[in-house]
Phi, psi and omega in degrees: 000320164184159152340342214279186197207163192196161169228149156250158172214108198235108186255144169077173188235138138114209187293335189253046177240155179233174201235172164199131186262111166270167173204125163314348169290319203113314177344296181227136202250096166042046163275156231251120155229182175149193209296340167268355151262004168264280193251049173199157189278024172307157147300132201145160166254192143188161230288320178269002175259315183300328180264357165276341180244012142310293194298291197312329207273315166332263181337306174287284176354280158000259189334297223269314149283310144353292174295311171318298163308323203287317184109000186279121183219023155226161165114175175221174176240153170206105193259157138259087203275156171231127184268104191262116182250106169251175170287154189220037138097315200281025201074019197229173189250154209204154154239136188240281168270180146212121184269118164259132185255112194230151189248080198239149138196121174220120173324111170108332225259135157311122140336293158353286170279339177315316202281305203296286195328313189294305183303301192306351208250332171303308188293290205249011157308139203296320183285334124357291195273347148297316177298121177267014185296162144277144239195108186230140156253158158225150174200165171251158183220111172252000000 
């Protein structure tokens, strides 16, 4: 159905090489990542915050058609997804979960049906299915 597409560029090697993440939107314009914007406070991006707001914009997308389909047409979502990057023993790295924390109100709506719609939207968002991670929701319904 479509496509997308992003480039990195990464010059010099190792913690003192820097990286720059491009995308055809403009979103992301040569911004900067590397090892101190992974495991350090650099200004800057890096791989598990990008698939974390991957995960979070799926996942909330989902939900809200869903709600949609549903008949439901107020109210909001505000997911947080957190991406956990562990050592996976040989020196190399693993993303292992990703959690998502959500934040709903939608009016008229059951606990019940809330809860499936939330799940179902956990399970099967492309970024979901993508992810080879373990995957938890926890969320509130005000």
């Amino acid at each position: 159905m479509t496509t997308r597409t992003a480039t990195a560029r990464y010059e010099g090697f190792g913690k003192e090489g820097n990286g720059q993440l491009t995308a055809p939107s403009g979103v992301l314009d040569a911004t900067p990542y590397g090892f101190n914007t992974r495991f350090g406070d650099e200004k800057g991006t890096n791989p598990e915050e990008l698939i974390a707001a991957a995960h979070a914009g799926c996942f909330t997308m989902a939900l809200s058609f869903a709600l949609a389909k549903a008949g439901f047409s107020d109210g909001s979502l505000e997911t947080k997804a957190a991406v956990k990057l562990e050592q996976d023993g040989e020196g190399g790295f693993t993303i292992t979960r990703s959690d998502l924390t959500l934040t709903a109100s939608v009016p008229g709506i059951s606990a019940e049906q809330f809860e499936a719609l939330a799940r179902s939207a956990e399970q099967n968002c492309p970024v979901s299915k993508l992810l080879k991670a373990e995957i938890n929701l926890d969320y509130t319904l005000a």
